[in-house]
N, C-alpha and C positions, 0 to 999 in steps of 0.2 A: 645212756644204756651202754655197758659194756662190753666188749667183744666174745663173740657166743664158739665153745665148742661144743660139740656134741652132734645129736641126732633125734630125731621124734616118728611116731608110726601114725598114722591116724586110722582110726575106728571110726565103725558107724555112730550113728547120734549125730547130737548139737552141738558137740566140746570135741576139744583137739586132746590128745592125751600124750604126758608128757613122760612117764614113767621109764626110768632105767635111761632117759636122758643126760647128761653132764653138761654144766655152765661155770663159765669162771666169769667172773664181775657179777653186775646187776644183769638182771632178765624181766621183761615186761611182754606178756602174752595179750592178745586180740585176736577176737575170733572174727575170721575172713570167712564170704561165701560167695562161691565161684559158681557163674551160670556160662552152662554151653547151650545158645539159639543154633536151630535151623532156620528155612526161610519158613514165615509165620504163612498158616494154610490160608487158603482163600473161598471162597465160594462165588465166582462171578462167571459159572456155568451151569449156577444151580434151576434154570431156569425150567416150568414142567414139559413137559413130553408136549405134543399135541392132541389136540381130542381126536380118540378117532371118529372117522366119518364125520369130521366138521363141513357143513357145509352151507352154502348160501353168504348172504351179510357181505355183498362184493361192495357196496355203494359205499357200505363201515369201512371196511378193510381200507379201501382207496381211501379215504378219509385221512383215517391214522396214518398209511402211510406214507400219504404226504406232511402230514405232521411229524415225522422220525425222518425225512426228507433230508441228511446234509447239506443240500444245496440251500435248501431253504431255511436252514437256521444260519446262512449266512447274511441273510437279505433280515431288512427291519421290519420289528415288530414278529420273529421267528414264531414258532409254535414251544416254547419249552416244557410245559405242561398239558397233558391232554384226561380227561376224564373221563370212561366209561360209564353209564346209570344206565340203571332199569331195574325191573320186578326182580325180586327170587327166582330164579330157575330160568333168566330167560337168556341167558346164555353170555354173561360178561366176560367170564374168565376163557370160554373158551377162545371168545372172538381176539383178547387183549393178549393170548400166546400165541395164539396164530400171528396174528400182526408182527409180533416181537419176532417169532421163528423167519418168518419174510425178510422182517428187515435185517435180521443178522447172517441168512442171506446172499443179503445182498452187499455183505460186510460195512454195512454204515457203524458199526459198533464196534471197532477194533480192541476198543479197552474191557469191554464184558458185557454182561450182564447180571444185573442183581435182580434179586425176585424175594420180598418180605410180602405174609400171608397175615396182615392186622385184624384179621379173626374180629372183625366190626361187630360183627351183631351175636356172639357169645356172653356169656356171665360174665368170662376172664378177657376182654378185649387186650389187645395190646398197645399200651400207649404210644405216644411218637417217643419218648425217652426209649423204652425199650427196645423201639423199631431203629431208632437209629444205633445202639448195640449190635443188634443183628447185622445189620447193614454195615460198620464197622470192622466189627468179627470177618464180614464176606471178603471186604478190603484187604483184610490181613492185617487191621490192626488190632496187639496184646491185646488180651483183656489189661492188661495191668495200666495200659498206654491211655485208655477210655476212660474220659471223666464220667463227673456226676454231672446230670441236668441237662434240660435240653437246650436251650444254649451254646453250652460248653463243646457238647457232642454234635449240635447240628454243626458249629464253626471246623471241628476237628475233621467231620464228615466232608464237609466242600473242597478243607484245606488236600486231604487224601485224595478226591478225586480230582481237584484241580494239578496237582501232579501227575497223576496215571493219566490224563488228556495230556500233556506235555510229553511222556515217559509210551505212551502206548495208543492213547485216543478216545474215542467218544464212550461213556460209558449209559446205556439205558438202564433205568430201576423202574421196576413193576411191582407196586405194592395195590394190592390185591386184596379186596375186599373190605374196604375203610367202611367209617359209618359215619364220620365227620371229615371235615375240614382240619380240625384239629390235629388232628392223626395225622396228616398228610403233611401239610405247610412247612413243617421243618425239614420234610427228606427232599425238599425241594434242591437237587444239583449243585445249582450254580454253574456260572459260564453261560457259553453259546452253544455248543453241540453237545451236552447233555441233555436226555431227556427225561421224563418221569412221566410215566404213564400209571394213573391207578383205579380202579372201579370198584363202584359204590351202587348200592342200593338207590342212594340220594343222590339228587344232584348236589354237586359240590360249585357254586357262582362262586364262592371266597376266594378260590386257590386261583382266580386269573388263568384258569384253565379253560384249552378248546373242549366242547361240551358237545359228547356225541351219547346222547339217550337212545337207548338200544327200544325197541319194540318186537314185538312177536313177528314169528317166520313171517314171509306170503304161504297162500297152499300150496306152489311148486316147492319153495325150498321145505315143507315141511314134508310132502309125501319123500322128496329126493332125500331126506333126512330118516323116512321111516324105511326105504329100500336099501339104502345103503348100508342103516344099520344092521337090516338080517343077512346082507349079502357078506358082508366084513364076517361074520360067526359063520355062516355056510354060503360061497361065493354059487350055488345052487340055489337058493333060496328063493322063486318068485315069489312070494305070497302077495306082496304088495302092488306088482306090477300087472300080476293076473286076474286084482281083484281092486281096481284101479277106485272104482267108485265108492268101496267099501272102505279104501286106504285114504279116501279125503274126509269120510266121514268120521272116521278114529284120528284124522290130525284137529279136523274142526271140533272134536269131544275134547281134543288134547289143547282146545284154545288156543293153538298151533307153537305152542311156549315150550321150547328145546328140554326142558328138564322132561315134561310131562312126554315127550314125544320117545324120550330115550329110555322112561320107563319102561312104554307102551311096548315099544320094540323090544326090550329083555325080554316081559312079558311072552312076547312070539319067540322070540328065541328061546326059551325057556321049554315051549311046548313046542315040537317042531309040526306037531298034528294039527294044532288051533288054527284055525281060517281066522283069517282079518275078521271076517264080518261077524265072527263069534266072540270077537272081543268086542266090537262094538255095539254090539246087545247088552253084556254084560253090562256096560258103560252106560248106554245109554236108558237100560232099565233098574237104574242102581239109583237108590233117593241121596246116596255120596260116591261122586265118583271118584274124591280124593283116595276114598276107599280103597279104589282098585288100583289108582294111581301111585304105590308103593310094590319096589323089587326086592324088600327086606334090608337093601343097603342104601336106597336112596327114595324122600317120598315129599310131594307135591306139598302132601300138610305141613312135613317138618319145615319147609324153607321159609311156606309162610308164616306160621306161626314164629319161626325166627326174628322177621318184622315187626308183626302186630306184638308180639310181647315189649318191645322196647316202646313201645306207641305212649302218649300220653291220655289220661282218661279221656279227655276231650276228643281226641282222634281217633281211638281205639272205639269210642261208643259212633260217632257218626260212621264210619267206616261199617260197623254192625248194619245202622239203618240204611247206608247205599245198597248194602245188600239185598235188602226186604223190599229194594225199588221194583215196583213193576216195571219193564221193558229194561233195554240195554242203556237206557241212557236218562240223564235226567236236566232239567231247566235246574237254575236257580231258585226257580221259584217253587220247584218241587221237593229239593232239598231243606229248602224253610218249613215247609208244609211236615216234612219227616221229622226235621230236628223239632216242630211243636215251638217256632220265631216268625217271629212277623219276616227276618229278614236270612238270608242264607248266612253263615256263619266262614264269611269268606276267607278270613284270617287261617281257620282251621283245613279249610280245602285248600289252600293253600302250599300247607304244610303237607298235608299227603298228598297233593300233587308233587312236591316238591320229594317227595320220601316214593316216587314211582308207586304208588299203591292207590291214587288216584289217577285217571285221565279228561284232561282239558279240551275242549275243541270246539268250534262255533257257538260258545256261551252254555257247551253243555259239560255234563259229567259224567264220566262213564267208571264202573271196574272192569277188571278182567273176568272172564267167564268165571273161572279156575278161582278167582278171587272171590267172587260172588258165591260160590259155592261153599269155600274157606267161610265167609262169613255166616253162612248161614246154618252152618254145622256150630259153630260159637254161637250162635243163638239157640240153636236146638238142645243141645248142653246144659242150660241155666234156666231154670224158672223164673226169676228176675227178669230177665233180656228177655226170655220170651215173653212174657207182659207189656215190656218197653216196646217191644218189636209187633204184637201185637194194636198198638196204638197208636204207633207210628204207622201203620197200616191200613188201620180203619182214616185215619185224618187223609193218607192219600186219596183213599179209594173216595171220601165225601168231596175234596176239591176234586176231582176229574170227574165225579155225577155233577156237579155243580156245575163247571165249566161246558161239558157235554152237554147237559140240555139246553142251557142258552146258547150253546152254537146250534143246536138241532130246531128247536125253537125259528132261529135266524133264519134255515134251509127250509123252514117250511112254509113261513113266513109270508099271507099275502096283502097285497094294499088293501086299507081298512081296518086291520087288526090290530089290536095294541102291541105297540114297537116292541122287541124283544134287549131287554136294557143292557148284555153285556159287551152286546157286538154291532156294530156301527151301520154293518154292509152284509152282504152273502160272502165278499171275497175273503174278512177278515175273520170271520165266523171257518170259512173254508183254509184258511193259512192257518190256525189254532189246530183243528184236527188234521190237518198234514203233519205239525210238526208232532204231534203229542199220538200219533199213530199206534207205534208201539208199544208205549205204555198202556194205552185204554185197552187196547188189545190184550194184551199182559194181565191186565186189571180182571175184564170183565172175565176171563179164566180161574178167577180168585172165587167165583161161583159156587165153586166145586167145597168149601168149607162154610158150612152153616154159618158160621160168624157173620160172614159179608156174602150170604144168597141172594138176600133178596135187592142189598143197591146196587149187586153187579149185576145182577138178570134188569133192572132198572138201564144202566150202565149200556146193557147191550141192545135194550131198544132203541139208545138213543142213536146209536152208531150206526143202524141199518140203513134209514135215508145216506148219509155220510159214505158208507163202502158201497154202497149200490150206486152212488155219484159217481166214486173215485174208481170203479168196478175191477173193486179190491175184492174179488170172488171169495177165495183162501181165505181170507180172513175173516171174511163174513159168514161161511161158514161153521169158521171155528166158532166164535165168538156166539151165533145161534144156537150149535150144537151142544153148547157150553149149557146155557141159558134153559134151552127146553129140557135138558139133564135136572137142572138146579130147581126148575120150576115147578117140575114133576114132584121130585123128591121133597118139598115142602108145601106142595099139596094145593099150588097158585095155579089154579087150570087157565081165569084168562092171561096168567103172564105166559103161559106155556104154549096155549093157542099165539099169544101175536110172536112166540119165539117160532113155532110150527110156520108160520106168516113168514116171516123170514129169509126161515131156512128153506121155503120152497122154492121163492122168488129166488136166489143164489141157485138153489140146484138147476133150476130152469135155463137162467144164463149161461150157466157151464155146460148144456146139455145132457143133463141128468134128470131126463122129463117124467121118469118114471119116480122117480124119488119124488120130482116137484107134485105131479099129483098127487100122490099118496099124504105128502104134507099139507097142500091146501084140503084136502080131503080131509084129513086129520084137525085141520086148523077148522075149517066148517062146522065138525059135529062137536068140538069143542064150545066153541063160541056159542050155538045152538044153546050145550046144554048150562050153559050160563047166564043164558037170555041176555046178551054180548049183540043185540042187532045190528051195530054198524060194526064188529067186528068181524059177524059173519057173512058182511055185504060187502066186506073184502075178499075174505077167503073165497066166496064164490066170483069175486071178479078175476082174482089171481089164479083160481082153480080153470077158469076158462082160458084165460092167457095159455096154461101147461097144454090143455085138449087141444087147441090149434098147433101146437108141436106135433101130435099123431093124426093130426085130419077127422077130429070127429067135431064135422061142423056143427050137428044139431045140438049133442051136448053144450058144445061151445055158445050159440045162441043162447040156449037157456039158462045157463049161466052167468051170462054180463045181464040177461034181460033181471034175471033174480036181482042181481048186483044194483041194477040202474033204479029198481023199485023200493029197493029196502036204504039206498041214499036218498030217493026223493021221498020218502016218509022219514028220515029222520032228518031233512032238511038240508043236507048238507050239498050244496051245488057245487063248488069243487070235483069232489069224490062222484058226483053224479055225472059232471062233464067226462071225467074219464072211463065210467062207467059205457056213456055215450062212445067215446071213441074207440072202446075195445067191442064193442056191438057192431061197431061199423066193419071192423074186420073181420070178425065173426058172419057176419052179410055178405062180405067178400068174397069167403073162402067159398060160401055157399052158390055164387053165382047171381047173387040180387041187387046187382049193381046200383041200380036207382034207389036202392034202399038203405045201401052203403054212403050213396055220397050223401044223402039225406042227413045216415045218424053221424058223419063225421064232420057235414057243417051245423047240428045242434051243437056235439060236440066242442067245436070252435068256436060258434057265437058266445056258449055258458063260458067257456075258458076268459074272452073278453069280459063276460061282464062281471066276474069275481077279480078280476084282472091279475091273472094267471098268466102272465107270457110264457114260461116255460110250458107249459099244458099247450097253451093255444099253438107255440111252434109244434109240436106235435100232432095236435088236430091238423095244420097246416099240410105237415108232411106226407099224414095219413091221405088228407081228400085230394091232395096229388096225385096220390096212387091207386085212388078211386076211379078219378078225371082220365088221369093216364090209361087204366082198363078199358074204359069207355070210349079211347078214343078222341080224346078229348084233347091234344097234343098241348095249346099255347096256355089252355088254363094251366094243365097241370105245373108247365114252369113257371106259372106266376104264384100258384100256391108255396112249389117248391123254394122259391126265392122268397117267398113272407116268412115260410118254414126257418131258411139258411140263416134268416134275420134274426130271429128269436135267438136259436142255438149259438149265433156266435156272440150274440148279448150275454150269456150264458159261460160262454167258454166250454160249452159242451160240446168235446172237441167229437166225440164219436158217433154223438147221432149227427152231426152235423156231416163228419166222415159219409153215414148212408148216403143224407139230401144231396151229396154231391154227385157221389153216383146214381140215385135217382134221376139229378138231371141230367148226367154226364148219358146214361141210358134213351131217357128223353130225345136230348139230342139230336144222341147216333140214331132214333128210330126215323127223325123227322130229317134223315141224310143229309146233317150239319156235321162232317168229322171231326173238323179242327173247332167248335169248341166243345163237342162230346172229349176228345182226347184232351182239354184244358181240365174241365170238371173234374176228369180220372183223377189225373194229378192233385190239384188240389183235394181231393179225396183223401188220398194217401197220403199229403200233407197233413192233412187233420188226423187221421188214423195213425199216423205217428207223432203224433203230439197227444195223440189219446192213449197212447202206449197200448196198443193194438197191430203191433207187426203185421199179423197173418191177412189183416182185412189188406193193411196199406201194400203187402204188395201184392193183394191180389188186385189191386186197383191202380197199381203201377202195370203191370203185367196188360189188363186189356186197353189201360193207355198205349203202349206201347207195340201193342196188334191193331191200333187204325193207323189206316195211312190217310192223312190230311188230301 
């Protein structure tokens, strides 16, 4: 190329332009392109704000940040990865910036912070290729400099920030809302004092991460959750603290899960006039509380539907039937029953335990309230699923009649009669309806829809012996109240009478004597008009039990005597022996002592010869206290002690609770203090194991008024 004179101007475009130039020799042009860099931007302070009014989750917090710990990722086997899981809305994100906010702090992250939002559970997720672009870009490095694949760009990623640890120091990344493993795995750091903190819906086991699954508030940090947040919008704001009882009752609606809580509280912020406890009407008489649980920008359904839309048929449909479980929680063996399999589908529960949308725990299965709800708005939706769900329904409620009457069967059970085939013992018959409580309970409520009336009012007969054992009052009530409702309305007068049976007996115990007689009252002319003999030779037994609560002896006599007449015409000596011992009390009240101990040793002897120990410790206890009236000091504690015998055969820890103080009373009258003041005690040990507070420490109390 020749030696150039001349000159050139250049213009805009893509060509240099050479016009009105001058060259002597040859000339050869190329087009040059000049780049002027600043420094390339960054984002390793893009980290969010904090929530406001975060609060609670101290046990989490300390958790994590011991795991973001520098000291500790110099020691072996560090924390380099940590994983946040749990439900939709139960508060991941806020818990994993807070922590982050902490630790930077406390300056353990001199190099930055990164924060990628993997939008997990959208239509458009974002891959780990994409994620690590982002994360790239935050570094400051070109786009131009970023390869293709992940691979390429995780290796460029580590190579970037294993510099700035050298150049500046530790760097934390918070990716934020994954829905895999997948997603994650490559924005994995590298080094030693990096960290990677990210939270997922799922548990993430893959990623060799420390595994801290979030769960819903306690009640403290939820009401503290609902005050703070009206206090933060108007620092005047009592609602919550004025109305203390009403504000546990809208966190326990709210299944105390931070999303549903913060709703709740816009909600009142929203209205500055609305009382706590008028939202929690609303809520609580709403057939979908998701309903209400939406602030126009943020709502309970959308999170979970979020989940359940990515579900697979398989888990999407059993997730449906947990719903339609009766009670909060369920067996194995009752999830079999719902899925319509001989065996539970463990593989699948599995999975949504594993996806936070199920919960595990002593062999059981539970959802979230708030979830339970979710599902069963998805059923109510579809004609299909309601069908499914439907049948899934009727096959629960047929295993827990099944199971219920052969335990009931077992409790009733006396020697001589044919063995009852499901249950071995009284105690395994009695551990079956311990565990399965709340659902039968749950169940025999299902009443209330024609479909299942009539096996749940079945249902709820069986349960009565059962909570009257376990003197489970509340529930027993319900579950009557239920039944004589259901009983009525399909026109079953004797299933309604022994529901009236029942629910007298409970009201009685609770002191609700006016209610009890009105129901055996009810239950008598029932039975009557059904020509029901031995059912109305209860009601008038039990009708007399309630009159001895107001002192009307004669009625009372006449009463157990109807009762003890119309058992020994239908033969039945069991029901006749207690017939007999409620007569005797009846004599007692009346002042007819010799006539009393009379009918409570019929009583007793009949309890022997059907061989009835539970009966006959009763008759025991009774003619104790016959003896005792009369004066009769050393009988009575020999009866009270055959009594003591029966009842702890029994484990019937609360009448056994009385016979103590019966003899503990004994005793003290026969000027024995020190073992009158032994029986007290032992008293109140029985009556707290009967779960009977008020009896044990009134029997703590006059133990502790003798002096030995």
């Amino acid at each position: 190329m020749g030696e150039q004179y001349g000159r050139y101007e250049q213009y805009g475009g893509d060509h240099q332009d050479f016009r009105g130039g001058e060259f002597n020799g040859d000339f050869t042009a190329k087009k040059v392109e000049y780049h002027q860099h600043g420094p390339a931007p960054t984002a390793l302070d893009a980290l969010p704000p904090k929530v406001a009014g975060f609060t609670g989750r101290g046990d989490q917090l300390g958790e994590l940040l011991r795991a973001f710990d520098p000291d500790e990722g110099e020691a072996a086997g560090a924390v380099l990865v940590a994983a946040v899981s749990g439900l939709g809305g139960i508060g991941k994100t806020a818990l994993a910036v807070e922590a982050v906010h902490k630790a930077c702090d406390k300056g353990w992250f001199p190099g930055g912070v990164l924060f990628v939002n993997l939008h997990g559970y959208d239509d458009d997720r974002v891959t780990a290729e994409q994620a690590l672009e982002t994360l790239l870009r935050g570094l400051g490095t070109p786009p131009e400099h970023i390869p293709n694949g992940v691979d390429a760009r995780a290796a460029l990623y580590r190579s970037v920030l294993a510099v700035r640890e050298r150049e500046l120091g530790a760097v934390l990344v918070l990716a934020d809302n994954a829905s895999s493993a997948e997603q994650v795995g490559p924005l994995h750091p590298g080094g030693a004092r990096h960290r990677l903190l990210a939270t997922s819906r799922s548990k993430l086991p893959q990623l060799g991460a420390r595994l801290l699954p979030l769960g819903e508030l306690s009640p403290e940090e939820a009401y503290e959750l609902l005050d703070r947040a009206l206090r933060i919008a108007a620092p005047g704001d009592a609602r919550v603290a004025n109305e203390g009882e009403a504000a546990a009752q809208l966190a326990l609606l709210c299944g105390h899960l931070p999303l549903a809580l913060q709703i709740a509280a816009a909600l009142l912020v929203l209205d500055r006039d609305k009382p706590v406890a008028e939202l929690v009407a609303e809520l609580a008489e709403s057939g979908d509380r998701l309903q209400h649980l939406d602030d126009g920008e943020r709502s309970v359904r959308a999170a979970f539907d979020l989940s359940y839309r990515r579900l697979p048929a398989e888990q999407a449909r059993l997730l449906r039937l947990l719903a339609l479980a009766p009670g909060p929680e369920v067996t194995a063996e009752v999830v079999a029953v719902l899925d319509g399999a001989d065996t539970a589908p463990v593989r699948v529960l599995d999975a949504l335990c594993r996806a936070h949308l199920v919960e595990r725990g002593s062999g059981r299965w539970r959802l979230h309230d708030l979830l339970r709800v979710f599902g069963l708005s998805v059923v109510k939706g579809d004609v299909g699923l309601c069908e499914e769900g439907e049948a899934a329904r009727e096959r629960a409620l047929e295993f827990y009649l099944r199971w219920a009457e052969a335990a009931d069967d077992r409790l009733r059970w006396l020697p001589g009669r044919r063995e009852p085939e499901r249950f071995a013992d009284r105690a395994g018959a009695l551990a079956w309806l311990d565990s399965e409580r709340a659902g039968l309970v749950a169940a025999v409520q299902w009443a209330r829809e024609e479909r299942y009336a009539t096996s749940a009012v079945r249902l709820s007969q069986c349960l009565a012996e059962y909570l009257d054992w376990r003197r489970s009052f509340d529930d027993l009530i319900t579950v009557c109240g239920v039944a004589r409702e259901a009983a009525h309305h399909t026109g079953s007068r004797a299933a309604e009478a022994s529901a009236w049976t029942n629910l007298g007996n409970a009201l009685q115990q609770t002191g609700r004597t006016e209610g009890a007689i009105d129901a055996h009252t009810r239950a008598r002319d029932l039975f009557q008009a059904v020509g029901e003999g031995h059912g109305e030779a209860m009601a008038w037994d039990n009708l007399g039990l309630a009159l001895r609560q107001v002192g009307r002896a004669g009625e009372m006599i006449d009463a157990h005597t109807r009762a003890r007449d119309l058992f020994q015409a239908a033969g039945d000596r069991p029901r006749e022996a207690m017939a007999w011992d409620n007569l005797g009390a009846a004599l007692g009240e009346a002042g007819r002592s010799g006539e009393t101990i009379d009918a409570h040793a019929r009583a007793r002897d009949l309890f022997q010869t059907v061989g009835d120990r539970h009966g006959e410790a009763r008759a025991w206890n009774n003619l104790g206290g016959a003896l005792w009236e009369a004066g009769r000091g050393e009988e009575a504690v020999e009866a009270y002690e055959k009594a003591l015998e029966g009842y702890r055969e029994f484990e019937d820890w609360y009448r056994a609770g009385r016979t103590l103080s019966n003899l503990a009373l004994t005793h003290q009258r026969a000027d024995r203090p020190a073992e009158a003041r032994a029986h007290f005690l032992q008293s109140a040990d029985a009556f707290t194991r009967a779960n009977a507070p008020t009896e044990a420490a009134q029997a703590r109390t006059r133990a502790e008024a003798i002096t030995p």
